[in-house]
Each structure stands twice: as C-alpha cells, then as structure tokens.
C-alpha positions, -999 to 999 in steps of 0.1 A, spaced: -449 150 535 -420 172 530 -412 152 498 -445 156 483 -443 196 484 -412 195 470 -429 178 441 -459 202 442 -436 232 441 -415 217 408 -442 211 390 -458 244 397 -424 262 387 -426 239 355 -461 250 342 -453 284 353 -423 291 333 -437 267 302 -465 291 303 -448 328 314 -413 319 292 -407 291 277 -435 285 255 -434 317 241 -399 315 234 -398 288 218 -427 298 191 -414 327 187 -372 311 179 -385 282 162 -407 274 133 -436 253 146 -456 234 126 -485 211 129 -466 185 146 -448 204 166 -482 216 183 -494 182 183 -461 175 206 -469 208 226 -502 198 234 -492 160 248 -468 176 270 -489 200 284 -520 175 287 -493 151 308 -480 178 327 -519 189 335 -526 153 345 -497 150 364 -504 178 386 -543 171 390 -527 137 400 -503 145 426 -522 136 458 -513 100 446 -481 98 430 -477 59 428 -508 51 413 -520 46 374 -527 76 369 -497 91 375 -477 68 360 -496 80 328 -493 115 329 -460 111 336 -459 88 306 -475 117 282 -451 143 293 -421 128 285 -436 117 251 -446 148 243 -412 162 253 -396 142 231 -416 151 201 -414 184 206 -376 185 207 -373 162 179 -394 188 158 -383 221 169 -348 207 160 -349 187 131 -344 215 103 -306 224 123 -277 210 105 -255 183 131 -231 207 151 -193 199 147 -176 177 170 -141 187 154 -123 217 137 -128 215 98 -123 242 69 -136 221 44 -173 227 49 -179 191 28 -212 172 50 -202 135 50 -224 110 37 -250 103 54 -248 63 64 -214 47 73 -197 17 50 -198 -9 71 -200 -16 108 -187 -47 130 -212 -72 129 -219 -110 130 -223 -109 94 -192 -87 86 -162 -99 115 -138 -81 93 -144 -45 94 -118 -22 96 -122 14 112 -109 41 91 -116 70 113 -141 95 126 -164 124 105 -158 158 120 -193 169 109 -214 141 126 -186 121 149 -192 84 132 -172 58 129 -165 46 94 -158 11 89 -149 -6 56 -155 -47 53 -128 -65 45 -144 -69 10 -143 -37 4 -109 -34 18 -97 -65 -10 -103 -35 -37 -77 -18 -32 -70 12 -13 -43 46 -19 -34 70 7 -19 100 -10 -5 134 6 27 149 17 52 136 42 40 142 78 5 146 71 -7 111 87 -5 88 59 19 60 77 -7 66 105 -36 59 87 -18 25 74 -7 16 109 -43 18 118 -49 -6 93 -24 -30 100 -31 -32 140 -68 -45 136 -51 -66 108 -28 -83 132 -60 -85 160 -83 -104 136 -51 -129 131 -42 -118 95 -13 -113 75 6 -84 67 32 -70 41 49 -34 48 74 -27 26 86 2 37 105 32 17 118 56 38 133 33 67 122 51 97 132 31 124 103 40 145 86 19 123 99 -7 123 102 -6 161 61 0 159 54 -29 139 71 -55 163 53 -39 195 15 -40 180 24 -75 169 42 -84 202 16 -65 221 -11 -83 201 9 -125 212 18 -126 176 57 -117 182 69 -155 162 52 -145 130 73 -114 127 97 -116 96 117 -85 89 139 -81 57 167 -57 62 194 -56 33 211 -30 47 213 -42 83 217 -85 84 217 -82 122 183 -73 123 171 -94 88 159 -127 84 170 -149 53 154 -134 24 167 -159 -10 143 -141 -35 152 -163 -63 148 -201 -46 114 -204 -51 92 -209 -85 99 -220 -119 129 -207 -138 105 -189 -161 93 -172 -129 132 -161 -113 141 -156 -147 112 -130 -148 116 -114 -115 152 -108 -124 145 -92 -152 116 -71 -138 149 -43 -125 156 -35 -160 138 -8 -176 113 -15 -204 127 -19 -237 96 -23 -257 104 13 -278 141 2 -285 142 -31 -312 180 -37 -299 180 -35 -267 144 -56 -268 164 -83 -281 193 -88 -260 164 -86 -234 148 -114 -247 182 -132 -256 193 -126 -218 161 -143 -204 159 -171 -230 197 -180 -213 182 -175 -178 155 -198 -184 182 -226 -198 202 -225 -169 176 -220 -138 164 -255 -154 193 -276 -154 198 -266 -119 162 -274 -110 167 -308 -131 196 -313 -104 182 -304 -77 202 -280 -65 194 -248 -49 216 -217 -57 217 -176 -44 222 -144 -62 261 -147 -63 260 -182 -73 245 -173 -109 268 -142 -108 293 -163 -114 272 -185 -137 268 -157 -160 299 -146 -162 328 -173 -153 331 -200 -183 343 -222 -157 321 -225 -137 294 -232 -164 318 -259 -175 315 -273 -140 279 -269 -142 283 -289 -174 303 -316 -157 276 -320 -132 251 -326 -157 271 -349 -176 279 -376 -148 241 -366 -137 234 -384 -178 262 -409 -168 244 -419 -132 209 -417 -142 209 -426 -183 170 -423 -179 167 -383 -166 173 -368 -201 147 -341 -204 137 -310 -223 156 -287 -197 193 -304 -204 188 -310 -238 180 -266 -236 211 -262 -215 236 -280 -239 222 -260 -273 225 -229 -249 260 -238 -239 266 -245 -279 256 -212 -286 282 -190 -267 311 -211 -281 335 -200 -303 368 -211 -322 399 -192 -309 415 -173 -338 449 -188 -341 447 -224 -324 416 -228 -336 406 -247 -302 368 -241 -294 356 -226 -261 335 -209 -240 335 -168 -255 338 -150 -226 326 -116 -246 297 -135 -259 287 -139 -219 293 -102 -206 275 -90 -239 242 -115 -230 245 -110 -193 266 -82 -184 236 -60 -168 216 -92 -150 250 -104 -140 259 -65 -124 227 -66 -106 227 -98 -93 265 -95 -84 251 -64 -56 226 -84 -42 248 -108 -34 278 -91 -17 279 -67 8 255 -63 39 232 -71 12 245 -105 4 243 -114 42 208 -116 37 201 -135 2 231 -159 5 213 -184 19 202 -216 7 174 -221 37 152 -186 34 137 -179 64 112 -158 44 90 -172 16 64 -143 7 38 -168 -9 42 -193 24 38 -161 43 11 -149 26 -10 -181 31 -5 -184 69 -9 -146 79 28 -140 87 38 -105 94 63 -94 72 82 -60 71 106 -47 45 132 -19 49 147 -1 19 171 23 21 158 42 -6 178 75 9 209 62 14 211 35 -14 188 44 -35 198 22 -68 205 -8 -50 171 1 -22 151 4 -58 164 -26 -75 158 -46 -44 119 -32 -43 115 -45 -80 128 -81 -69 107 -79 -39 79 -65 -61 85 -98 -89 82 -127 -62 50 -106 -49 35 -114 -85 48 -152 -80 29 -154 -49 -1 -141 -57 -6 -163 -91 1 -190 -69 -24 -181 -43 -48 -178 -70 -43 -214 -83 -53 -225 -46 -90 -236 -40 -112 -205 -24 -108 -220 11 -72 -223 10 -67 -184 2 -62 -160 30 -89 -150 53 -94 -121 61 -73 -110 32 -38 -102 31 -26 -67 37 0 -51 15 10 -21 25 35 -2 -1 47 34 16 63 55 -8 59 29 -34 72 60 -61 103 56 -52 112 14 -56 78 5 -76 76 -12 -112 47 -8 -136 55 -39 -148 56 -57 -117 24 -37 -99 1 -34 -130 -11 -71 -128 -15 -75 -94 -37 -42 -92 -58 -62 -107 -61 -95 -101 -49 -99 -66 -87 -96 -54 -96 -129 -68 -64 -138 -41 -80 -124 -11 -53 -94 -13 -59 -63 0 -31 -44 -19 -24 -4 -8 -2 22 -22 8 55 -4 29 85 -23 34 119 -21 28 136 -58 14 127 -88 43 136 -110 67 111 -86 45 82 -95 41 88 -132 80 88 -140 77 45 -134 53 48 -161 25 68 -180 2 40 -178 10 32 -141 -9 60 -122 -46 54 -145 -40 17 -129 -37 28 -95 -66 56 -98 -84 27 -115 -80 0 -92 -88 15 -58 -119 12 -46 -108 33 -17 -93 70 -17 -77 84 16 -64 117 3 -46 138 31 -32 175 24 -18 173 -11 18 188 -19 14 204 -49 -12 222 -68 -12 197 -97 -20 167 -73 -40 193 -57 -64 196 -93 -63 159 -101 -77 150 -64 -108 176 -68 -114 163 -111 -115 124 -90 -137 138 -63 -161 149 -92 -183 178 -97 -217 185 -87 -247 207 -99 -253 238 -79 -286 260 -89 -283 304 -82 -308 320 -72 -307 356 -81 -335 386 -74 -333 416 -87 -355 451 -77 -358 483 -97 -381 516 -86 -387 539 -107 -401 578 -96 -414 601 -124 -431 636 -120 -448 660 -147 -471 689 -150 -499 691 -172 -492 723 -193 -523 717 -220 -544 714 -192 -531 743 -175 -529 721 -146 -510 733 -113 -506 699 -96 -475 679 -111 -482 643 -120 -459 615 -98 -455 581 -107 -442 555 -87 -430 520 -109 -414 489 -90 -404 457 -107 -389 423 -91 -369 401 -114 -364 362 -100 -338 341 -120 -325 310 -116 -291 296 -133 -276 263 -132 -238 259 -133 -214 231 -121 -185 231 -97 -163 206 -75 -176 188 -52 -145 198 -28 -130 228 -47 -87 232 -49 -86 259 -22 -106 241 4 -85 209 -1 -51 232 5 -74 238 41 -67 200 52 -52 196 87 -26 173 98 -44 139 108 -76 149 85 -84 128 54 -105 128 25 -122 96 21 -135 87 -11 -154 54 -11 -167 37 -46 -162 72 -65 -193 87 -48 -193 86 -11 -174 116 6 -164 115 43 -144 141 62 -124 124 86 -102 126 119 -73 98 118 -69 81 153 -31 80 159 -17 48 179 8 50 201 25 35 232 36 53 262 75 50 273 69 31 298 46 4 274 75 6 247 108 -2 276 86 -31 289 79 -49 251 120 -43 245 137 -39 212 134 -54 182 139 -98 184 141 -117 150 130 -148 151 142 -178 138 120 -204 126 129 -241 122 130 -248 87 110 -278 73 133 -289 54 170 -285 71 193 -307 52 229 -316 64 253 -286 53 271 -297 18 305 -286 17 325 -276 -12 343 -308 -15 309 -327 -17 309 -309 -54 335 -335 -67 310 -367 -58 284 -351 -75 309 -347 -106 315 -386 -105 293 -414 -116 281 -435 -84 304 -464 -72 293 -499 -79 272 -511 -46 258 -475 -41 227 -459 -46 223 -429 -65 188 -418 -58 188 -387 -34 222 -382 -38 211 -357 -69 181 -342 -57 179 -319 -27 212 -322 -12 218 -288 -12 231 -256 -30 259 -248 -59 281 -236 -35 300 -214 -64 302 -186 -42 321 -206 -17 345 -223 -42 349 -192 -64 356 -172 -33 394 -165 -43 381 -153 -78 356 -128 -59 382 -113 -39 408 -108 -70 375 -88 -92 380 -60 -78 415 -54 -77 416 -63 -113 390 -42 -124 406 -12 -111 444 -23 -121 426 -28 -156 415 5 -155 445 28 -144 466 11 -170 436 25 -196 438 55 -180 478 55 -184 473 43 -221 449 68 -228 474 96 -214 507 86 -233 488 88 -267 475 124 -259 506 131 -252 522 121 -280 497 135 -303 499 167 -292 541 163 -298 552 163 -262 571 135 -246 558 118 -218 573 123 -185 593 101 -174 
C-alpha cells in the first residue's frame, strides 16, 4: 500500500508541474506546431488515463495509458527539437556540417570496410569499402599533423582482414617500423613480415630488385633513376642506346640461365673481360647445345660487334673500353652503389627473400626504409627501383584471372612519396592498378615538393584519388589549392534596408497657424547571389592536430577526428623487438662456387649430360671472381686523380713563368 501512494504522489507531482511549469515553458521556448500539439495532447490523455487508472495498476488499462504517455512523450520531444542543429561532440573551428549519411558501414555485403575516423559535428563513424578504398587515396598536410596516423589506421584493419601491405617509408622513423611489426605480431601475422633496410642489412631481408621479369622489364626499371630526357635529342639517345645494350645482355643471361645482382652487371658494363667471359659462356653454351641458337644470342653477338674497335697502331681489334663508359657510364655508377656498401648486403643475393609481385598476391606485409635524410641520392635512387619493380608487379597481377588478384586489395602506402617518387614510374600505376585490386596511397607535405618530380605528376595524383584526407596544410599555396579542390558553393544575402523621413511646414497662403508634419517610412528587401568556398583558406589554417578533411568522390565533405593507435609499455616489452624472418626459399639450389664458372666455359664431356647443367644452376658470380678488381677501383681512381691534379698544377705554373717547386 505504501508502494501505491508513492505512485499516486508521482503522478500527481507530474500533472502538476506539466500543468503549473512545464507546459508553459515549453510553448513559450519552443515553436509548436500542429504536431507538436497533436504529441501534447497524447501525453496528457495517457497521463489522464493513467491516473484515473491507478487503483489497478496491472491491468489493461493501465498498461495503455502508460502506453500513450510514453508515445506521446516521444513525439513531443522529437518535434520540439527537430529544427536544433546536432550539438558537437568535439572541438572544431571549421564550422563545415558533414554530410549527412556515412560511405559505407561493415556489413555482410561489404566485409571490407575500412574506418577512417569520427565527425566532430555528429560523432559517426565513417567507413570507406574497400572499393572505394582501390581508387586511390592522398593524405596531405605538414609533418606531425597525423598523417602517418591516419595511414597506420589503415594498415592495422588491413592486416585484421588478412591482407597485404606495402609501406615504403621516407623519413625512417624507427618507431615505425617498430609499429608495423607489433600490429602485425599482435594481429598472429609476425611470418609475413618482410622489411627492406638498405641502410641497415641486420635488420633487411634479401631484396634482388633486378632478378625477376623480362630484360625489357630490369632494363626499364634501371633506367626509371635517370631523369627524363625527352627535351634533350642527345642525351635521349644515349638513353635509348644505353637500354637497347641492357636489353642484349639481360637476354643472354636469361638464355643461360643464370641469375646475376646489381654488382654483377656493374662489372658487365664496364669490364671488357668480363663480357668476354660472358662471351665464352655463350659460346661453349652454342658448342654444348648446337640447337639453343635464338634471337637473344644472336642480339648479344651484334651488340658485342658494335663496341669493338681496331687499336690504332697494331691494328688488333678489341673490346673499346671508352665505347662502354660512354654507353653505360651513369647505369653502370648507379648500379655500382647499390651493390656495395651496407647497401649491397641487401641486393647481393641470388635467392631474394622479397619478391614484391609474390608478395603482393599472397598478402605479405612488406616495409621499406629509406634514408632519404641521411642518404638522400642513393635513399631516392633506391625509391625509383623500388618504384620500377612495383610497375612489374602490378602488370603482372593484372594479367592474372579476377580471382587470382588480391582480395581485399593490396595496400600501398607511400609516406613522403615527394622525396624518392618518379612520375614516370607512379603515373601508370595511378591508374591502372585498380583493375589490380590495388589500393595505392600517397602522403606529402606541400604542393610545390611534389611538383619538382614533374609538372604533370601532381594533376595525376589530384586526378586519381578518389579519396582526400587533407590535415593542416603548410603553406598558403597548398593552403588555396586544397579550398579550389574542395569547390565552391552558392550562398544567397539577404539585405533590408529602412529609411524615415520627418518633414514640417506652415501654411503661409492660408495664413494658417498650425505647421504641417509628415511622417514617410520605406523598407527595402534585396537579395544577392554570390559564390564562395565551400571551406574558405582561413578556416582550413584553423585545423587541429589529429583533425582531417575528408573529401570523398569530389563532393562529400566530412570533418573528422583521427583515432591514434598505440600500445602501452608494458604491451610493446612483451611483443619484443623487431625479428626478421627467414623464409625457406622454393627454389634453394646448391651454392655454385667460382670455380664452377670454368665447367660452364667447357663443352660437356663424352658420357655426360648437359641438360640442367645450363639452366638454373645459379648466379654469374662476377662479383666474387672480380673481387680483387673491386678492391683496386678505388685506389686507382683516386691515384688517377692526384696525378691530374699534379699535372694540372705544373702547367699553371709554368705558364705563369715560375718554376715548380721542387
């Protein structure tokens, strides 16, 4: 019984406040309309019936009334406040209201969304499908602003849905790397880590870029770290002479079946022995096999024909050493750096333990590390190469059938890409690497950095992302070219304008006393139409560290908060340091020695077979056997040059009449 007055006495308080207070306040704060009353009414008829109905709470009737007040409540607050805007969840200057529905959400239909973050106007989540994703995405700002968290985001539900990443990463932040083998680690995919490192082989895998595709294919990715020379005729054509050679020797090496590094056609391009050796191969190759003459050795021999030339006095013909440097003195430089040093440690091998299209169609996890600060010509070069077999690997996942081809798609992620990225080598895959299942990415700082690898190079990236996540620009240019891609919208002024007017004369003729007043007032409404940005150059200056700009498809806008991930101390001691791992290669043939050279030299003794002892029994070896000539380059070279200098001295000297010290 004590309940039920209880009950009594709420109710009572309820109607009486409704009545006294709240109704009136609420009519008077709010605009009610026709609706709104309609709500009112239902409340107060439930609340009526509920109390008339209290002797018997558990019964029908009850039950109804209840039924009818909290209906009616519910109307009445969805109408009283449906004309207020959403309140903010999160601290924003820009003022811009994000779009109304989200991209995508997780479903069954669409297993591959990817969360991008959260509105600050409204709190949604905004999810892109992996479709839309496989357009193409940039993430533009300055450094520190969120854009490597942004891409991390990316990449972690890209590891959880068990596909395949590429970060080639240009700035070398440790922490990165460190971050990338914990998600994956943390996610159980710590064996399809794969970490290139040219600057640190203790903590690279094997990274041969040139042992896989066609020689048209190395020959082209080699090539890719020269600058364009289609405005200079000359230097086009020792381009063109330079991979035409390429291409000839590539394919009597593939004809042999031998594999070969970056050092190995260092010395191919440069040492007229060892192309006579290579010669010599092919010749008791002819003189094993009479039947493997093809289009590759006959290419080689009218290539090797070409950079003879008859000695001056003996008359002897050889190998012209000048002709060589002059053909491939700049491919020969940059293949002689990738092949020595710390840097060499890594490419020197004839068993890669990285193969980007390989990795690409079974959703390995690959990270890159250029030392773009430190080395920066040899960190850029490396980029372009990395940059060319990405191109190889994508045409050839395009020549696999549909089913074959990565799913969900692969992510590329390319930080900084202004400072190792090639128009050439980008331009293509921007777009056609959809048709791939790639997901390709870009992040940079400034417009101008991006436009000095090309004037065509930034309208390809603008024009081949689907997907914009700007984050506070760094300079007022970028600043302007972010609010002309965000568009501009139509805004309509209203203006109203008042005038009174007060006037008073006497009537002289009339010999009037009383003066006359008039009283004038006039109203002027006008309306103008003018356009503007859709988010203006001073509100974009206003982004916040961790807020972003997304614009989806060139017409949806959303204001978002970046999630940052992160792992706690204690999470990061417990999933250790960084582990390479090893993989067992598929093919591991026995180590060939240098001395195994000579056999392949000589025809095949009678009683023995000669098939598989050409193909596939390993590399060139040149760096090995030409080790001693390595060693003495250097030394030459700089003997070579301090007698020039010397030279060089003594005939200044004696041109300007003084002796030479002695």
């Amino acid at each position: 019984m004590h309940m039920q007055e209880m009950m009594e006495n709420d109710q009572a308080k309820l109607r009486d406040w409704i009545r006294a207070e709240g109704l009136g306040g609420l009519l008077a704060q709010y605009p009610v309309g026709l609706k709104s009353l309609r709500a009112l009414g239902t409340m107060g008829l439930g609340l009526a019936l509920s109390g008339a109905g209290a002797l018997e709470p558990a019964g029908v009737f009850s039950a109804m009334s209840l039924a009818l007040s909290a209906w009616g409540a519910s109307g009445s607050a969805k109408h009283f406040f449906e004309h207020l805007k959403w309140p903010a969840f999160l601290n924003s200057e820009l003022g811009l209201q994000s779009a109304q529905a989200p991209v995508g959400c997780p479903s069954a239909s669409n297993p591959h969304a990817y969360l991008m973050g959260y509105t600050v106007d409204k709190g949604q989540a905004i999810h892109l499908s992996g479709e839309h994703l496989s357009r193409h995405f940039m993430v533009g700002g300055m450094t520190g602003v969120g854009k490597t968290v942004s891409a991390t985001l990316l990449m972690a539900q890209q590891m959880s849905k068990g596909g395949g990443v590429l970060w080639v990463d240009g700035k070398l932040d440790p922490d990165n790397m460190e971050m990338f083998f914990h998600l994956a680690k943390w996610l159980g995919r710590e064996s399809d880590v794969r970490i290139i490192h040219p600057s640190n082989p203790a903590l690279s895998n094997s990274y041969n870029f040139i042992a896989q595709g066609s020689p048209d294919q190395v020959a082209s990715r080699i090539l890719s770290t020269i600058p364009s020379t289609q405005t200079n005729a000359g230097s086009d054509y020792y381009k063109q002479a330079a991979n035409q050679g390429l291409i000839c020797v590539l394919g009597v090496i593939e004809c042999l079946g031998l594999s070969y590094n970056c050092m190995d056609l260092a010395i191919l391009l440069t040492h007229p022995k060892a192309l006579l050796e290579l010669d010599d191969m092919v010749n008791a190759h002819l003189q094993a096999r009479p039947q493997a003459h093809s289009p590759a050795i006959a290419a080689f021999k009218l290539f090797l024909e070409s950079c003879k030339s008859a000695h001056a006095l003996s008359g002897k013909v050889h190998l012209d050493t000048r002709k060589l440097r002059d053909l491939f003195g700049g491919v020969a430089g940059r293949l002689f750096v990738y092949g020595s040093g710390s840097c060499g440690e890594v490419t020197n091998s004839y068993h890669s333990e990285v193969d980007l299209f390989e990795g690409m169609r079974e959703g390995q996890l690959i990270y890159c590390a250029l030392p773009t600060m430190g080395q920066h010509l040899s960190a850029q070069n490396f980029g372009k190469i990395l940059l060319g077999d990405l191109r190889s690997a994508v045409a050839k996942l395009q020549a696999l059938p549909k089913a074959c081809r990565p799913d969900p798609p692969f992510l590329i992620w390319l930080d900084e890409v202004a400072s190792y990225g090639s128009a050439s080598a980008l331009a293509t895959p921007f777009q056609q690497a959809r048709s791939a299942h790639i997901a390709l990415g870009v992040g940079f700082q400034e417009h101008a950095s991006v436009q000095e690898l090309g004037p065509s190079f930034l309208s390809t990236i603008l024009g081949n992302t689907y997907n914009k996540l700007l984050f506070k620009p760094s300079d007022p240019q970028t600043t302007k070219a972010w609010a002309e891609m965000m568009g501009r919208q139509r805004v309509f002024e209203r203006t109203v304008s008042e005038q009174q007017t007060r006037s008073k004369a006497f009537d002289f003729l009339g010999l009037g006393l009383n003066a006359k007043v008039t009283h004038a007032q006039s109203e002027t409404h006008a309306r103008r139409e003018r356009e503007e940005y859709r988010l203006s150059v001073e509100r974009l200056a206003r982004l916040d560290v961790g807020q972003a700009v997304l614009l989806h498809g060139a017409t949806q806008l959303f204001d978002l908060r970046i999630p940052k991930l992160s792992f706690l101390p204690q999470m990061k001691q417990e999933l250790g340091g960084v582990v390479i791992q090893r993989p067992v290669s598929k093919l591991k043939p026995a180590r060939v020695d240098v001395e195994s050279l000579k056999i392949r030299r000589t025809a095949p003794q009678a009683g023995q077979q000669s098939e598989g002892q050409w193909v596939g029994n390993g590399g060139l070896y040149f760096y090995k056997k030409y080790e001693r000539f390595l060693t003495e380059l250097a030394p030459l070279a700089r003997s070579l040059a301090s007698t020039q200098e010397e030279t060089r001295r003594t005939k200044f000297q004696k041109l300007g009449g003084l002796s030479p010290l002695s």
